[in-house]
MIVEX-308825 format. One line per field, with one value per residue (C-alpha): residue number from 0; residue in three letters; y, x, z. Coordinates in steps of 0.1 Angstrom, whole numbers, plus 5000, padded with zeros to 4 digits. Layout:
% MIVEX-308825
seq = [NUM; ...]
type = [Ala; ...]
v = [Y; ...]
u = [X; ...]
w = [Z; ...]
//
This chain:
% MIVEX-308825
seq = [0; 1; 2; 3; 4; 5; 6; 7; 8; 9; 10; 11; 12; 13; 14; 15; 16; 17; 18; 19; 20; 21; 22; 23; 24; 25; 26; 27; 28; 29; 30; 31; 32; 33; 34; 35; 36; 37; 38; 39; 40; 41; 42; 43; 44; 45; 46; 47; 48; 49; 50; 51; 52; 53; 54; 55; 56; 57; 58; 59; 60; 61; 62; 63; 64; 65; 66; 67; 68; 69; 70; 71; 72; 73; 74; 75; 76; 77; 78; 79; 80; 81; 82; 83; 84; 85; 86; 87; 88; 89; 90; 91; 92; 93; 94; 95; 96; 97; 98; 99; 100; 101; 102; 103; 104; 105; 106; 107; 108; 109; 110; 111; 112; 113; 114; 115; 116; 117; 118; 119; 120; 121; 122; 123; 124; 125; 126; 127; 128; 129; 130; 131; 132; 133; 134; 135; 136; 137; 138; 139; 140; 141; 142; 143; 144; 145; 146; 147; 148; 149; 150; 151; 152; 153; 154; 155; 156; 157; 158; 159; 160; 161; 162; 163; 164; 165; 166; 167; 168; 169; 170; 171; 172; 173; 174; 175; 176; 177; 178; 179; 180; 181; 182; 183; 184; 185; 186; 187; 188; 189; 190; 191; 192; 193; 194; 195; 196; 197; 198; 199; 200; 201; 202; 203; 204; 205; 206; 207; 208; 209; 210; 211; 212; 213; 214; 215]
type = [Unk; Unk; Unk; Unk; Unk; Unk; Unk; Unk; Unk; Unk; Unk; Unk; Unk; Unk; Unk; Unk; Unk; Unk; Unk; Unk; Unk; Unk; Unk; Unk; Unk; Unk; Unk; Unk; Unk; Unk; Unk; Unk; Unk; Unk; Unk; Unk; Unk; Unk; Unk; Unk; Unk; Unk; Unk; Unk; Unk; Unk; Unk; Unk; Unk; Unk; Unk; Unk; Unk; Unk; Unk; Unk; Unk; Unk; Unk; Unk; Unk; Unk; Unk; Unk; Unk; Unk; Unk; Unk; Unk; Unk; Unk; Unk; Unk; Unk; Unk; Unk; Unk; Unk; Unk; Unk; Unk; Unk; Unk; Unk; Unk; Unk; Unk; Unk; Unk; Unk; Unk; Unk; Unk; Unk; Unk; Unk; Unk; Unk; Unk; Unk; Unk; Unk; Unk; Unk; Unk; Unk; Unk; Unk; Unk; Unk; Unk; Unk; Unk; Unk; Unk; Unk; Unk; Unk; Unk; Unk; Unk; Unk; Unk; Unk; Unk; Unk; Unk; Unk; Unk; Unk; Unk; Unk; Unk; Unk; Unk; Unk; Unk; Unk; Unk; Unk; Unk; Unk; Unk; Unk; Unk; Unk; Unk; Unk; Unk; Unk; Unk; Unk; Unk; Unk; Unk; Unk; Unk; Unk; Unk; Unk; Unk; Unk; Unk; Unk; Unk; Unk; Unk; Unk; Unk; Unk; Unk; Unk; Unk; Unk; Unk; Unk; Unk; Unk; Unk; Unk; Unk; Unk; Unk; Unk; Unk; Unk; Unk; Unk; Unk; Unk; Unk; Unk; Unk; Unk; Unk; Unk; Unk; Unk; Unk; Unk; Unk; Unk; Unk; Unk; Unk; Unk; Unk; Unk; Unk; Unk; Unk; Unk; Unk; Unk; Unk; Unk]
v = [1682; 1687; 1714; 1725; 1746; 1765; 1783; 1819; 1834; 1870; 1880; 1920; 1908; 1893; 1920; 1952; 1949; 1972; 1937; 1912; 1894; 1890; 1928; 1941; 1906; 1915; 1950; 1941; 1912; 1944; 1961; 1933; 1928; 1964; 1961; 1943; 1960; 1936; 1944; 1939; 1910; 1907; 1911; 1895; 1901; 1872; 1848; 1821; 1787; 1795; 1813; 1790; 1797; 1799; 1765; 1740; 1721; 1698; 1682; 1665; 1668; 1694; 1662; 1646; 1683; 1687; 1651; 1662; 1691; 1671; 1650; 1680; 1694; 1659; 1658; 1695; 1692; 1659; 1635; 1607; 1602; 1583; 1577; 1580; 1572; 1608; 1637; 1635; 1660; 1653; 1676; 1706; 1700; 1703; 1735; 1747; 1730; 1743; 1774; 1797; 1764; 1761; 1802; 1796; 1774; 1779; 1746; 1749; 1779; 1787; 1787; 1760; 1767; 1805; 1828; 1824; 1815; 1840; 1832; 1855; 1845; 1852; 1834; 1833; 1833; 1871; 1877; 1913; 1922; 1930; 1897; 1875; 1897; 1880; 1852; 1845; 1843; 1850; 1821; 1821; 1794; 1791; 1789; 1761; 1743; 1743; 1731; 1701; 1689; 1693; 1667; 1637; 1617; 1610; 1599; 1579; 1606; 1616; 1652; 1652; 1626; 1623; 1602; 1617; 1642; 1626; 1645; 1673; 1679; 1674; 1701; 1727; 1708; 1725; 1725; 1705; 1675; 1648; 1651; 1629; 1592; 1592; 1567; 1534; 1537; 1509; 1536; 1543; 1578; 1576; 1607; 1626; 1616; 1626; 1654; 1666; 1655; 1680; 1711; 1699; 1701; 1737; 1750; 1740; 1752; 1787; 1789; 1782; 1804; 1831; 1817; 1820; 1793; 1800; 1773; 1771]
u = [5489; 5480; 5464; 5474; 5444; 5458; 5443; 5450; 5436; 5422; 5439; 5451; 5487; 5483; 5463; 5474; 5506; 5525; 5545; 5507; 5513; 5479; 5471; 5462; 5439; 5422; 5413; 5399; 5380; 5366; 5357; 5335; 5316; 5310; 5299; 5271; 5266; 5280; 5305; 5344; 5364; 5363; 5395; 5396; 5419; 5445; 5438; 5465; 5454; 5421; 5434; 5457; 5486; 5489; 5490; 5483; 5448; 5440; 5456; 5446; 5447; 5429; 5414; 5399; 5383; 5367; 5355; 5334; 5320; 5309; 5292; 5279; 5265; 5247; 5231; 5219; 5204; 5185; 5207; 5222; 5257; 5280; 5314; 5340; 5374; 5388; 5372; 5354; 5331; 5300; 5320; 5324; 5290; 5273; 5290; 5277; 5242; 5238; 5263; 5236; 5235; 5275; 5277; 5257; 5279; 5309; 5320; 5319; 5326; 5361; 5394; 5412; 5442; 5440; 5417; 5399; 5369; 5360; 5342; 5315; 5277; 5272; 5245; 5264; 5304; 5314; 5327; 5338; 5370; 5392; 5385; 5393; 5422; 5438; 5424; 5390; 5360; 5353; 5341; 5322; 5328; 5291; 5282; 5309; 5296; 5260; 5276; 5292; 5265; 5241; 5263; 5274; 5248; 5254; 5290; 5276; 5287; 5266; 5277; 5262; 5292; 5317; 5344; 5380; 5399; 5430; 5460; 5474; 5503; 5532; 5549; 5542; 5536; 5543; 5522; 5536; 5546; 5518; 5495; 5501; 5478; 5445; 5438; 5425; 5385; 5367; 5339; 5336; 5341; 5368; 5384; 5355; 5354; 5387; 5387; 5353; 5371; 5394; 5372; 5345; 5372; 5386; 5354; 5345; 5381; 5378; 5342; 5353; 5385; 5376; 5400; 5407; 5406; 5434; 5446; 5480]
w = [3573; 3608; 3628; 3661; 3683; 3711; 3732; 3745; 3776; 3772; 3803; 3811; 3818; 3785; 3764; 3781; 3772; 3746; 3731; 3731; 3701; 3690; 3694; 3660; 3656; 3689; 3674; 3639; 3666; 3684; 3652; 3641; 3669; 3677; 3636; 3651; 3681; 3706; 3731; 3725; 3731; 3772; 3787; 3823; 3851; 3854; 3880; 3888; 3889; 3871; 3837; 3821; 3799; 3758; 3754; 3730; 3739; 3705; 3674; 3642; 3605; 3586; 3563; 3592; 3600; 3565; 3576; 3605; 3583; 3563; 3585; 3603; 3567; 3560; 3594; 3593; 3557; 3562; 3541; 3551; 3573; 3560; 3563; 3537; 3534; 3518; 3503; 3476; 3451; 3476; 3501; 3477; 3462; 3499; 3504; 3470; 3474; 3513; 3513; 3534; 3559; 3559; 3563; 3592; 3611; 3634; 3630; 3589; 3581; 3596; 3582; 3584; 3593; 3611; 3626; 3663; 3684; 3703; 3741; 3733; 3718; 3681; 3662; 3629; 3622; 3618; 3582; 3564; 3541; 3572; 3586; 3554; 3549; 3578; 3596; 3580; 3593; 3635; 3652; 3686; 3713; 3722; 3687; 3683; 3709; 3700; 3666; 3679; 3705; 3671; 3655; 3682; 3679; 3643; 3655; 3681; 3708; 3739; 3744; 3773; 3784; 3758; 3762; 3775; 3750; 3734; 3750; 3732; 3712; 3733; 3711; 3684; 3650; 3619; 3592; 3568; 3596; 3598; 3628; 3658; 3649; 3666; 3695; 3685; 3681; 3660; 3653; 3610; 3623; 3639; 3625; 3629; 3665; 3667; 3656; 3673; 3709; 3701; 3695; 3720; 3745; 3732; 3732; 3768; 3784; 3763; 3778; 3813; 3811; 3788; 3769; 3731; 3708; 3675; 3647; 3641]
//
C-alpha cells in the first residue's frame, strides 16, 4: 500500500483563512502543545520563493516504513540489525518488549498512514484521546530528525551526507495503489534506505520552511 508525505506550509494565507482545510487539526495541535506548556503551532507570514506550496515531497510503502522501525528499534535497544525480507513476530515482539523505547520515538511511534510532524522541538511524540481520535500521535520535525540521524549508520548512511532523495510522487497515490518501485540500490536495506531518504528529506524542508509534514 503506499504512503504519500506531503508537506504543508504553516503560512497566514494558508492558516488564516475561514476555508484552511487543516483548521480543526491545527487547533487540537495547539491544544496539545499548550498541554505541555509549549507555544502553538507557528504560523509564518508567506514568503514567495521561500515557503513552498502543499505539495507532495516523499513516497513509499507503509511495509518498507515498519522496516526502518524496526531497524531503528534494534539499533536503539542493543540487538543486532538485520535485514529481513517481510515482517515478522520479531517486529510486534520489539514493540511489546521496548514499548517505553518505541513511545519515545518520532520515527516509531506515529501513525502510519495520518497524523503530522510538526516544525517545533518536543522530546517525546505528543499523545492524548483527542489526538488518537483523529490522526494519532503528534510528531515533531526536530525529534524526527534526531531519530533518523540516530539510525543511518546501521543502513550504511552518513547523515551528515546522504545520498540524493528519490523524486517524489509525480501524483497523489491512493492508498490501496502500490507505491512507485524504489531506485536500484544493492544495499540489504534497501527499503529502509528508501524509505529513510524520504523522511530525512521531509524533515529537513519542513525545518527549513516551517513547513508541515502530513501522511496521506
Amino acid at each position: 500500500m503506499a504512503c504519500d508525505l506531503w508537506l504543508v506550509p504553516l503560512v497566514d494565507v494558508l492558516c488564516h483563512t475561514p476555508d484552511n482545510p487543516f483548521a480543526e487539526e491545527l487547533a487540537v495541535y495547539d491544544r496539545a502543545l499548550m498541554a505541555i506548556g509549549a507555544q502553538p503551532v507557528p504560523i509564518h507570514q508567506y514568503t514567495p520563493g521561500v515557503t513552498g506550496d502543499v505539495a507532495p515531497v516523499a513516497g513509499f510503502d507503509y511495509e518498507a516504513l515498519h522496516f526502518l522501525r524496526r531497524v531503528y528499534l534494534l539499533q536503539a535497544c542493543g540487538l543486532p540489525v538485520t535485514p529481513v525480507d517481510e515482517l515478522g513476530g520479531d517486529y510486534e515482539q520489539l514493540l511489546e518488549m521496548f514499548e517505553t523505547t518505541a513511545q519515545q520515538s518520532h520515527l516509531v511511534w506515529h501513525y502510519d498512514h495520518a497524523g503530522a510532524y510538526l516544525p517545533v522541538d518536543f522530546p517525546y511524540p505528543l499523545v492524548n484521546d483527542e489526538l488518537l481520535e483523529g490522526g494519532g500521535p503528534l510528531g515533531s520535525s526536530h525529534g524526527l530528525l534526531r531519530d533518523l540521524e540516530f539510525v543511518a549508520p546501521a543502513l550504511g548512511i552518513d547523515p551528515a551526507n546522504p545520498p540524493a532523495a528519490p523524486a517524489p510522487p509525480s501524483a497523489p497515490t491512493e492508498l490501496e495503489q502500490p507505491a512507485d518501485p524504489a531506485p536500484y540500490d544493492p544495499s540489504p536495506f534497501a527499503r529502509e534506505r528508501h524509505v529513510w531518504l524520504g523522511l530525512h528529506a521531509a524533515a529537513i524542508r519542513s525545518l527549513g520552511q516551517g513547513s508541515m509534514i502530513v501522511f496521506s
